[in-house]
C-alpha positions, 0 to 999 in steps of 0.5 A: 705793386702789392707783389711779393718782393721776395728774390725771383730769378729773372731771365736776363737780356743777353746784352746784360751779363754780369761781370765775372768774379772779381776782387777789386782794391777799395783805395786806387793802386795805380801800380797794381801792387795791393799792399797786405792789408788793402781795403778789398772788394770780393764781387761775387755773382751766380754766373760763374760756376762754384761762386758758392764753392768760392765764398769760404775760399776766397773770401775766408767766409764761415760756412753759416755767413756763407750759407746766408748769402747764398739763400735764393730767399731773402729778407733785407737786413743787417746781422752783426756777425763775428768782426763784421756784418752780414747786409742783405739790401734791395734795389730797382730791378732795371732790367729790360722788361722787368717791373720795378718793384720786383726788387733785386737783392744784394748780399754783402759781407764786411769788416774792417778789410773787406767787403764780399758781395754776391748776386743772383741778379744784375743790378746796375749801381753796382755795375757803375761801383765797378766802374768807379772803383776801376777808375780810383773814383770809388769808396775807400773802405767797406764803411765807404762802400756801405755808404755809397751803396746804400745812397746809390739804391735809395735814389734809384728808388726815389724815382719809383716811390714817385711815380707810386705817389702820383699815380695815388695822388690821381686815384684819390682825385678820381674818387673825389 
């Protein structure tokens, strides 16, 4: 457990690929008509060629902000930056084979219109996020976005943080 929780590329199973760039309504627009200032999502990954290229672009990013959140190396935190904020969270690593305390980051920029998120690795509550806001089941608004996300991570480690306390728990009653 006392592994270095920095960002490592891992090998990924070949049924395990992320999805490619996409950029997702926040509020369900069932006639696919996302009115000038819809909530957005910008889901960015490593997989697609020129996604670092596709952060200014696309995203309307700064270069410093960009920068950030394509650091192969990173520490979780919350920079408030311009009108918006730049967050870097972790999560369980649940690829197959992988321990889990190998912590996968995300990097996340929002403000009041959007939210940009990329990754170097698959992590599978965003994967269901996807899904969820697809179906019109998602969060509404980047602070939405925020929220969900972070409860999402936080319960996946619950079980992890668990198991640690148990496997302690035995430890102690070992040396007792």
């Amino acid at each position: 457990f006392l592994r270095t929780h920095r960002e490592t590329r891992s090998t990924r199973r070949d049924d395990s690929v992320m999805s490619p760039n996409q950029i997702l309504p926040l509020k369900a627009d069932p006639e696919g008509l996302a009115e000038t200032g819809a909530k957005l999502w910008h889901r960015l990954t490593s997989d697609t060629a020129g996604s670092g290229s596709a952060l200014p672009g696309n995203t309307g990013l700064d270069a410093l902000t960009t920068s950030a959140m394509t650091a192969e190396e990173t520490r979780p935190r919350c920079t408030p930056h311009g009108e918006g904020a730049l967050l870097i969270l972790r999560g369980v690593n649940s690829e197959h084979g992988a321990a889990p305390e190998d912590m996968v980051s995300v990097r996340i920029w929002l403000d009041g219109s959007k939210v940009v998120t990329f990754q170097y690795r698959n992590l599978d509550v965003i994967d269901v996020l996807v899904r969820e806001v697809e179906a019109g089941h998602g969060p509404e608004t980047p602070g939405d976005f925020i929220v969900v996300l972070s409860d999402r991570l936080t319960d996946r480690m619950e079980d992890i943080i668990d198991g640690i306390d148990t496997e302690l728990d035995s430890l102690e009653d070992t040396q007792s």
